[in-house]
PyMOL Python script that loads the backbone (N, CA, C, O; Angstrom):
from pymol import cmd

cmd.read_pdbstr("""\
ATOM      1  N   UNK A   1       0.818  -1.173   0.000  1.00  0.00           N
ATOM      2  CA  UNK A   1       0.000   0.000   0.000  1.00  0.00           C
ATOM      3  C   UNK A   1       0.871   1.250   0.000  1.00  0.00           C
ATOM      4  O   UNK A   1       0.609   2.257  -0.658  1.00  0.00           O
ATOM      5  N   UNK A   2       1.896   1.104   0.768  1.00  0.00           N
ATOM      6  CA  UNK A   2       2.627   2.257   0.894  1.00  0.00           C
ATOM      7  C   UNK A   2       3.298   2.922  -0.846  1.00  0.00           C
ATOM      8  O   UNK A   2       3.678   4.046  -1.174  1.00  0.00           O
ATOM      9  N   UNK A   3       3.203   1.745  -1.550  1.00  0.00           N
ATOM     10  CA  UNK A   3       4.178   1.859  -2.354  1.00  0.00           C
ATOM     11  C   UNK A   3       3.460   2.498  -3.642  1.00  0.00           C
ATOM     12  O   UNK A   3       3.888   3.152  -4.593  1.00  0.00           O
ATOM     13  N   UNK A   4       2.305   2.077  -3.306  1.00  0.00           N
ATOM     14  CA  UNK A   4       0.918   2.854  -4.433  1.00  0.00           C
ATOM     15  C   UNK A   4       0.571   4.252  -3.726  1.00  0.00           C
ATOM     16  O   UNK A   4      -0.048   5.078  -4.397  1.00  0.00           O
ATOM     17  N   UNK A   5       0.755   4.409  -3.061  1.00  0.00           N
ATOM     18  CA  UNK A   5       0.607   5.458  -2.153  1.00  0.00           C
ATOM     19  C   UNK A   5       1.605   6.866  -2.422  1.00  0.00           C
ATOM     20  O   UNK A   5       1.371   8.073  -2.348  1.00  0.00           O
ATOM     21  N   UNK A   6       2.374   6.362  -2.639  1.00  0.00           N
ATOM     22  CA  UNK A   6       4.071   7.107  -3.036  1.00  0.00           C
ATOM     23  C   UNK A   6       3.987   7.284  -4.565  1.00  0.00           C
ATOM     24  O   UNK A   6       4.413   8.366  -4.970  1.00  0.00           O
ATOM     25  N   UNK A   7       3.554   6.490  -5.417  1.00  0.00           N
ATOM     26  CA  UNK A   7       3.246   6.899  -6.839  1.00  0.00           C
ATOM     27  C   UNK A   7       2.244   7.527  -6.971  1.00  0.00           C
ATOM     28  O   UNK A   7       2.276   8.441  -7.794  1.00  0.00           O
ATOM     29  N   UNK A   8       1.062   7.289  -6.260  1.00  0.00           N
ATOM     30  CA  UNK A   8      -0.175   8.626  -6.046  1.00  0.00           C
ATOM     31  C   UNK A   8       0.267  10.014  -6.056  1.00  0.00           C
ATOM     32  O   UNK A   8       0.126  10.904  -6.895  1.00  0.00           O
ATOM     33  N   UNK A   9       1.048   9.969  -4.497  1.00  0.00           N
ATOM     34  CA  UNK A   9       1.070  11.470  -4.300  1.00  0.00           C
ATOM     35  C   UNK A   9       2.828  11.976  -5.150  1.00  0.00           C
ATOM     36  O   UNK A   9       3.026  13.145  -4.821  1.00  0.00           O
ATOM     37  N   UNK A  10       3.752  11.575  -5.851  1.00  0.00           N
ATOM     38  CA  UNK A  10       4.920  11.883  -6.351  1.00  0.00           C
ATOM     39  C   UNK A  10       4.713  10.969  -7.615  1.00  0.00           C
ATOM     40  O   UNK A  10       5.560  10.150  -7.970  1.00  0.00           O
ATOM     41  N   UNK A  11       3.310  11.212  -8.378  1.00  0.00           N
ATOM     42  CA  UNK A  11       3.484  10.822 -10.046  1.00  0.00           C
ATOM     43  C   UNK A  11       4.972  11.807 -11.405  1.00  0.00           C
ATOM     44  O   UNK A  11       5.164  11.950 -12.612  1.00  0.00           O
ATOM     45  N   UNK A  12       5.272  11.992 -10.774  1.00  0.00           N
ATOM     46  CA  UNK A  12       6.677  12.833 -11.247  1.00  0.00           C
ATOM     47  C   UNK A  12       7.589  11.986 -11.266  1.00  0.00           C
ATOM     48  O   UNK A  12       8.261  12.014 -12.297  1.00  0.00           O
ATOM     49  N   UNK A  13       8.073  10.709  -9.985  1.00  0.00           N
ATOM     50  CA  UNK A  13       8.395  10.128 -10.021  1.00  0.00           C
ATOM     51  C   UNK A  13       8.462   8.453 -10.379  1.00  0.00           C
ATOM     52  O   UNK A  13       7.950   7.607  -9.646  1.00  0.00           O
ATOM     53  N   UNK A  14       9.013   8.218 -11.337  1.00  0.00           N
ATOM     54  CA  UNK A  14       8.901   6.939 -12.088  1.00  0.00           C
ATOM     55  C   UNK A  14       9.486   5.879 -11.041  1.00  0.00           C
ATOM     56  O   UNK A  14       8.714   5.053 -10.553  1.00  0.00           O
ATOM     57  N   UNK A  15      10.510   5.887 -10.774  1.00  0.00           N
ATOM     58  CA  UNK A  15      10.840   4.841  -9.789  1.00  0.00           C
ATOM     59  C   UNK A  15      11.557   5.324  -8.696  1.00  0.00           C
ATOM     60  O   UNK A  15      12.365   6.236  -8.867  1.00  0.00           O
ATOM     61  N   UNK A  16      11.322   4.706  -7.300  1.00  0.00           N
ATOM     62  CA  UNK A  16      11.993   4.490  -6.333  1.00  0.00           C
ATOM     63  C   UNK A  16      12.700   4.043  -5.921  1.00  0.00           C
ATOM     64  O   UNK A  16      12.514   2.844  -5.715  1.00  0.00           O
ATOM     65  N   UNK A  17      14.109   4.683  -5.465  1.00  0.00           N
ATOM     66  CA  UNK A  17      15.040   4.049  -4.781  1.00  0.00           C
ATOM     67  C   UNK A  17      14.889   3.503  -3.214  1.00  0.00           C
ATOM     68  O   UNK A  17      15.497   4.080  -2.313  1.00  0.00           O
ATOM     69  N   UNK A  18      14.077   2.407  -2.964  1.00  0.00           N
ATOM     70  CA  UNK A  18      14.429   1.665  -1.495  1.00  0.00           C
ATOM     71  C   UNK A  18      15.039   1.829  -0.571  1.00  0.00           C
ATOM     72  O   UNK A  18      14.632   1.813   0.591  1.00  0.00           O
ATOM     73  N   UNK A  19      16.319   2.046  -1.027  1.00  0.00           N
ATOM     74  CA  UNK A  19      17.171   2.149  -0.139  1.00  0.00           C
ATOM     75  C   UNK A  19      16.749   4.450   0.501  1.00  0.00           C
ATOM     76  O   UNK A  19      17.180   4.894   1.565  1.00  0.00           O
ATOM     77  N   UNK A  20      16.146   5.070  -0.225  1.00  0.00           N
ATOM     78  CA  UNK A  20      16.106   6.390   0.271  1.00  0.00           C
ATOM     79  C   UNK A  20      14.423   6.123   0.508  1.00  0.00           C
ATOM     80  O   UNK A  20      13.588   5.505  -0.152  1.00  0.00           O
ATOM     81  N   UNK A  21      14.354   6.891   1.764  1.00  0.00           N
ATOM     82  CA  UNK A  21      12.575   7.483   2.536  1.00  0.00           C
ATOM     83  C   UNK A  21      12.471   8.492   1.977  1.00  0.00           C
ATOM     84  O   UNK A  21      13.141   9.484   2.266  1.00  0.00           O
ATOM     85  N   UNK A  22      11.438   8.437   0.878  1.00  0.00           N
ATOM     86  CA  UNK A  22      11.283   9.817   0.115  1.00  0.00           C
ATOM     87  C   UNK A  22      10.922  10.556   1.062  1.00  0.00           C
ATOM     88  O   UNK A  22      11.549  11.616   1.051  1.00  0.00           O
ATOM     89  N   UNK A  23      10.207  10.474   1.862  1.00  0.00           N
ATOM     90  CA  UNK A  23       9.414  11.188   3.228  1.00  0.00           C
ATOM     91  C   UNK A  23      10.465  12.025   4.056  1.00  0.00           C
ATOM     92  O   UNK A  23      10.084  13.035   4.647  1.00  0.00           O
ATOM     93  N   UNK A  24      11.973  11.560   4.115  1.00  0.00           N
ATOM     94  CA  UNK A  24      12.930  12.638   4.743  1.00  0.00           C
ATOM     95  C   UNK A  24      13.970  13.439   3.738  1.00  0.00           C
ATOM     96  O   UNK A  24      15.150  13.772   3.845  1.00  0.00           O
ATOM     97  N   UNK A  25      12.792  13.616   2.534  1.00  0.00           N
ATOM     98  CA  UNK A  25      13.960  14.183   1.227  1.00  0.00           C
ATOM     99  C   UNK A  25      13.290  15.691   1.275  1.00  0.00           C
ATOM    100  O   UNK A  25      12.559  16.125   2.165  1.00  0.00           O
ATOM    101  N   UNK A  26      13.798  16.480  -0.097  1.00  0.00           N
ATOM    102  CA  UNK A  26      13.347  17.744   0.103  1.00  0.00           C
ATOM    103  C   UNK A  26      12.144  17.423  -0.918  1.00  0.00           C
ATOM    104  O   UNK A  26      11.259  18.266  -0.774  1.00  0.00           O
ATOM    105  N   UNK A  27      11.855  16.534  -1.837  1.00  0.00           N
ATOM    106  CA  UNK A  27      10.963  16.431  -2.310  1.00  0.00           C
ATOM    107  C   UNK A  27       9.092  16.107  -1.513  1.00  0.00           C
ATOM    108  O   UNK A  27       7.962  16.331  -1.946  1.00  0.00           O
ATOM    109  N   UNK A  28       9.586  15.543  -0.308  1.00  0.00           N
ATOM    110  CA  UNK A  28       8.261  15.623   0.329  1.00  0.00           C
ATOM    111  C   UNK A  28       8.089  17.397   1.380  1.00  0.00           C
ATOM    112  O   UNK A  28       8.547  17.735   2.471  1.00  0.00           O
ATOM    113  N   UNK A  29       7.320  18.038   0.475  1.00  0.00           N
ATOM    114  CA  UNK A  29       7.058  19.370   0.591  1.00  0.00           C
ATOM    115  C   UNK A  29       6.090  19.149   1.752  1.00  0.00           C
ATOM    116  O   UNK A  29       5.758  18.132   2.362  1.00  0.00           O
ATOM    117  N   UNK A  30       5.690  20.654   1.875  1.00  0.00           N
ATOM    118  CA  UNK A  30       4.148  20.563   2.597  1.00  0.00           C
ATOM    119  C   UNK A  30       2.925  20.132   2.391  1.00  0.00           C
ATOM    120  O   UNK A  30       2.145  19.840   3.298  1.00  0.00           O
ATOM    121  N   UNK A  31       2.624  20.050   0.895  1.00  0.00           N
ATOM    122  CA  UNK A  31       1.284  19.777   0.224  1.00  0.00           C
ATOM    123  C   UNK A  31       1.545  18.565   0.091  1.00  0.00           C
ATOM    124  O   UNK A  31       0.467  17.984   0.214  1.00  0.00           O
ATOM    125  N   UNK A  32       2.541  17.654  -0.133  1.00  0.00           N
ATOM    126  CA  UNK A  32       3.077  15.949  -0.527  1.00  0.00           C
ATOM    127  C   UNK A  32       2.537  15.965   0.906  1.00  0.00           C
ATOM    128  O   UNK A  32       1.311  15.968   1.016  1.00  0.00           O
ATOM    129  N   UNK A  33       3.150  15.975   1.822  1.00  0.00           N
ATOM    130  CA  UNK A  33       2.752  15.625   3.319  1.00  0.00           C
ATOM    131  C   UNK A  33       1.356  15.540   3.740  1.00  0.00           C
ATOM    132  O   UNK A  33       0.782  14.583   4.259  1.00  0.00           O
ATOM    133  N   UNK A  34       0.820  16.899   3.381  1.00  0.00           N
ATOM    134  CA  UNK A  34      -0.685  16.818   3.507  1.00  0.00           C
ATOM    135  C   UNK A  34      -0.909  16.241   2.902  1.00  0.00           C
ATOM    136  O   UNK A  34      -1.301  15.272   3.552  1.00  0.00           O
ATOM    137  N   UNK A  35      -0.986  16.023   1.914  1.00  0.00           N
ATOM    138  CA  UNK A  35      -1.697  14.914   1.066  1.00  0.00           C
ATOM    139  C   UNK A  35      -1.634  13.844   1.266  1.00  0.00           C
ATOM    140  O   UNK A  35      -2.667  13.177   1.193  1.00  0.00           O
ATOM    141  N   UNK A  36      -0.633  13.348   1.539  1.00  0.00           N
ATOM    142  CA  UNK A  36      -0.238  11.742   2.342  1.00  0.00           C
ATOM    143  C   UNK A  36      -1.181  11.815   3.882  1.00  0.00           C
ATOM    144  O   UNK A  36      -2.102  11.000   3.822  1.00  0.00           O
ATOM    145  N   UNK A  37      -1.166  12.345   4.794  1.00  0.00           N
ATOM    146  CA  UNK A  37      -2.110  12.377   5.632  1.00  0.00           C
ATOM    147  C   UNK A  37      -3.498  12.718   5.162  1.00  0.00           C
ATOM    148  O   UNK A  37      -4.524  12.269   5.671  1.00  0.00           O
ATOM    149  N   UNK A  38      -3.456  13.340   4.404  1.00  0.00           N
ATOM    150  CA  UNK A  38      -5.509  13.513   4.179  1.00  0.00           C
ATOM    151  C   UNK A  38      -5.383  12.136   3.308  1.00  0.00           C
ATOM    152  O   UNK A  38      -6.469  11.715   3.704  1.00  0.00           O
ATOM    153  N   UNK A  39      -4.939  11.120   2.458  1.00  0.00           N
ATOM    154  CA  UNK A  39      -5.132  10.068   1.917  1.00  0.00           C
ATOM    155  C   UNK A  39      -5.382   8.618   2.830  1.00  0.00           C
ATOM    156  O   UNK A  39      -6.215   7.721   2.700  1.00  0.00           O
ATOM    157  N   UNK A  40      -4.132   8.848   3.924  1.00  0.00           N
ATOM    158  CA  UNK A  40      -4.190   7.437   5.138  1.00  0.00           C
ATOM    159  C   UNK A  40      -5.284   8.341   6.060  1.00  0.00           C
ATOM    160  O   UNK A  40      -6.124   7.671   6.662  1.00  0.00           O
ATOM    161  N   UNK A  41      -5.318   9.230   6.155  1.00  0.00           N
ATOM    162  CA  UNK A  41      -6.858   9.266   6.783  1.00  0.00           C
ATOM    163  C   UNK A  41      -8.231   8.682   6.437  1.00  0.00           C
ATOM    164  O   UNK A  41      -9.198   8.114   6.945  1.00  0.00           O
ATOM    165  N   UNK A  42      -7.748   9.156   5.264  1.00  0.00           N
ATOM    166  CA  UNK A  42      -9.433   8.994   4.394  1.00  0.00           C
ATOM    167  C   UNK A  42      -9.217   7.143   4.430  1.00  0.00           C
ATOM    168  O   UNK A  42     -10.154   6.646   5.056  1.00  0.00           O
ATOM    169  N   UNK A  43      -8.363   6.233   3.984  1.00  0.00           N
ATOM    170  CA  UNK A  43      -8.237   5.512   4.187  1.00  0.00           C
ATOM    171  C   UNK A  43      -8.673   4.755   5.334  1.00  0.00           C
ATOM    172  O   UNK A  43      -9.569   3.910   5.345  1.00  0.00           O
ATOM    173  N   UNK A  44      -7.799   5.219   6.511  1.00  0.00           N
ATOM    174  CA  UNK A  44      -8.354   4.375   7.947  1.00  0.00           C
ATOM    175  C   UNK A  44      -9.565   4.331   7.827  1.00  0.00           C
ATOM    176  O   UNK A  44     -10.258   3.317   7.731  1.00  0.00           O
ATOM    177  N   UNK A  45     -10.038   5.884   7.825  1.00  0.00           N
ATOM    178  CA  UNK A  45     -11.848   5.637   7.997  1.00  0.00           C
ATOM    179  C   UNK A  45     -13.206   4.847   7.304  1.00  0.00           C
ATOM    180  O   UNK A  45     -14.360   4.670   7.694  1.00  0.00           O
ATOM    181  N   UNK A  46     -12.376   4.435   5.954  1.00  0.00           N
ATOM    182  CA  UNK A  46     -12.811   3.656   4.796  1.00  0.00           C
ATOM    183  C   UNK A  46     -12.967   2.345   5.788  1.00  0.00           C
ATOM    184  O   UNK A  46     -14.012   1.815   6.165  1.00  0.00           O
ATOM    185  N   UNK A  47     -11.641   1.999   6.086  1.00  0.00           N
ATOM    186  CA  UNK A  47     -11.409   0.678   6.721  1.00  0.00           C
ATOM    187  C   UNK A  47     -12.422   0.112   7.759  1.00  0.00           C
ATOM    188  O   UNK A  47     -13.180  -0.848   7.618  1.00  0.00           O
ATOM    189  N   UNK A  48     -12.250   0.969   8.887  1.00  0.00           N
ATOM    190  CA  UNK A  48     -12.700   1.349  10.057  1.00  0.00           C
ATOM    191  C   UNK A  48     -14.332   0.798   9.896  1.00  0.00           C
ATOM    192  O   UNK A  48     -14.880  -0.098  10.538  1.00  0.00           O
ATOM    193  N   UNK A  49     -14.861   1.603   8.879  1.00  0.00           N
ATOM    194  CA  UNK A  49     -16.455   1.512   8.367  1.00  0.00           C
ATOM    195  C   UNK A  49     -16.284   0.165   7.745  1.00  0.00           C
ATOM    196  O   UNK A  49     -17.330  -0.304   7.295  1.00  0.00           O
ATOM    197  N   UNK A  50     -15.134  -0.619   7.604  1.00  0.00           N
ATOM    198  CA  UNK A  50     -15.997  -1.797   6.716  1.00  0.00           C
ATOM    199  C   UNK A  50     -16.110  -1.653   5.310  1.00  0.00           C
ATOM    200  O   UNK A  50     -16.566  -2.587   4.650  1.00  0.00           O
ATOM    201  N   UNK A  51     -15.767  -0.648   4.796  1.00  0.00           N
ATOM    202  CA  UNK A  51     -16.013  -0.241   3.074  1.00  0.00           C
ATOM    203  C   UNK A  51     -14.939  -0.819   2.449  1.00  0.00           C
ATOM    204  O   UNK A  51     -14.983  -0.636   1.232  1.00  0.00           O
ATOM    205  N   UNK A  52     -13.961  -1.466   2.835  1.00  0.00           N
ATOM    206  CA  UNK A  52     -13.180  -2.061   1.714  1.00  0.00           C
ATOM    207  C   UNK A  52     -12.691  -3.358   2.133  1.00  0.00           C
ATOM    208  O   UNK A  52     -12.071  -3.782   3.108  1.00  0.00           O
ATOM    209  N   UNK A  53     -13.442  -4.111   0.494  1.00  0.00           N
ATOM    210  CA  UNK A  53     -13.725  -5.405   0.343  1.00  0.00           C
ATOM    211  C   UNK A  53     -12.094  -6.782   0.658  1.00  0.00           C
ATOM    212  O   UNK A  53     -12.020  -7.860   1.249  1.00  0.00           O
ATOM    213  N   UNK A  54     -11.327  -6.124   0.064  1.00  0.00           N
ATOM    214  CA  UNK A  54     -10.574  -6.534  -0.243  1.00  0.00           C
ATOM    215  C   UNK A  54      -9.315  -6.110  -1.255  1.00  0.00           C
ATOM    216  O   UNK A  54      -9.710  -5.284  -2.078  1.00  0.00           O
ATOM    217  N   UNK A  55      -8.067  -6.413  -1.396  1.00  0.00           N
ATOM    218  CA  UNK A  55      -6.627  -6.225  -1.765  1.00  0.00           C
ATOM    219  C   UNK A  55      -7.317  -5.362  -3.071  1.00  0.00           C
ATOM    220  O   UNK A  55      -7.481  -4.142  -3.066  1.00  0.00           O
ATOM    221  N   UNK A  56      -7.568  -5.996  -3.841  1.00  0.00           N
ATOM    222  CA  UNK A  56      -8.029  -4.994  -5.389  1.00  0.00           C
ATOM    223  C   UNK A  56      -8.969  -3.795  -4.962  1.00  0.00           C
ATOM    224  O   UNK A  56      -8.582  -2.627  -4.926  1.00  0.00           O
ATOM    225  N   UNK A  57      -9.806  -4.069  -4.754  1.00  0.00           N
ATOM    226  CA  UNK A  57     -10.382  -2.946  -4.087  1.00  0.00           C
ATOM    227  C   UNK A  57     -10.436  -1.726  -3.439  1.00  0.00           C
ATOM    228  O   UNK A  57     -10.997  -0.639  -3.579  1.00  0.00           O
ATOM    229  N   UNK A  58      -9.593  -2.319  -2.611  1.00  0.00           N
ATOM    230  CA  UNK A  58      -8.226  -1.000  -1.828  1.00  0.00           C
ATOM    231  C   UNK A  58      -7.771  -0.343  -2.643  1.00  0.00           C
ATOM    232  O   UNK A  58      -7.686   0.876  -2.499  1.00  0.00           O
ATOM    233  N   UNK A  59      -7.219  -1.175  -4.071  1.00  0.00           N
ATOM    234  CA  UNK A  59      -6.050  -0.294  -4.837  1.00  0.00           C
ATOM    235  C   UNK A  59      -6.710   0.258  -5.466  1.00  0.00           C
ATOM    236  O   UNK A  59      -6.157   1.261  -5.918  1.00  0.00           O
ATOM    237  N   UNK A  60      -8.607   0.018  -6.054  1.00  0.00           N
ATOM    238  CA  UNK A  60      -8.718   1.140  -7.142  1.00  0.00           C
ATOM    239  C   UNK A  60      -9.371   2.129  -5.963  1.00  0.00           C
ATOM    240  O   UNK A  60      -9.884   3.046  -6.603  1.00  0.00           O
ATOM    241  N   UNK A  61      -9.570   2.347  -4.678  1.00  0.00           N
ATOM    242  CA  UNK A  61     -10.227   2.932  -4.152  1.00  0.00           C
ATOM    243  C   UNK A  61      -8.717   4.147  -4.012  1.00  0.00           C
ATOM    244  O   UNK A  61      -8.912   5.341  -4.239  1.00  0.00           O
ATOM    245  N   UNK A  62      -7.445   3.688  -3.664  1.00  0.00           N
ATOM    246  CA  UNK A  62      -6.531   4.908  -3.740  1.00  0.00           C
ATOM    247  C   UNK A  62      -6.356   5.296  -5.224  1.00  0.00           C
ATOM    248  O   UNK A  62      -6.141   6.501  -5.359  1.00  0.00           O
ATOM    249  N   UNK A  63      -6.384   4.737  -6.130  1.00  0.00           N
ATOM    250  CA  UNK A  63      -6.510   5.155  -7.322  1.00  0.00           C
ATOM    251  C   UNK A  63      -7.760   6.352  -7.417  1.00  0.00           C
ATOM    252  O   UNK A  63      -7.822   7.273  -8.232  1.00  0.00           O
ATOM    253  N   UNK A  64      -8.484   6.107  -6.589  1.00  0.00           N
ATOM    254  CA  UNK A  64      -9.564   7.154  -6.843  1.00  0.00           C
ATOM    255  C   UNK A  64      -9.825   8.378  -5.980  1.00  0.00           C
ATOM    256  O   UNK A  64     -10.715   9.228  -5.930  1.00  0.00           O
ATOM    257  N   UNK A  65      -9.055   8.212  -5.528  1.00  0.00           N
ATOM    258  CA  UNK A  65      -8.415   9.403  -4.276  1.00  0.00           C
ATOM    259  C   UNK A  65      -8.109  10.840  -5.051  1.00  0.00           C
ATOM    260  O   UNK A  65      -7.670  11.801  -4.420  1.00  0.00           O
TER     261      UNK A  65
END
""", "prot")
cmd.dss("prot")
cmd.show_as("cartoon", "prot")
cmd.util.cbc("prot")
cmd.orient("prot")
């Protein structure tokens, strides 16, 4: 999840290096940040309620974020 999550909010970026936490680079700004928290928010609460079915599901539901 994390990793669909990171191509969501940094579609600029084609691939990730593993070995670097984009999250302590200069590329995660203020609005990347917010956005990563208003997304695992909206998320938990999805969860929380029961609204997501399962693994595929999840992914087109951040796809639709």
């Amino acid at each position: 999840m994390a990793t669909i999550l990171r191509a969501k909010i940094f579609p600029e970026i084609k691939e990730f290096d593993p070995k670097i936490n984009i999250w302590n680079t200069d590329l995660a700004t203020h609005d990347k940040q917010y956005l990563r928290e208003d997304y695992e928010d909206k998320l938990v609460s999805f969860l929380k309620a029961g609204l997501i079915k399962d693994w595929e599901y999840l992914k087109k539901i951040i796809e639709n974020l």
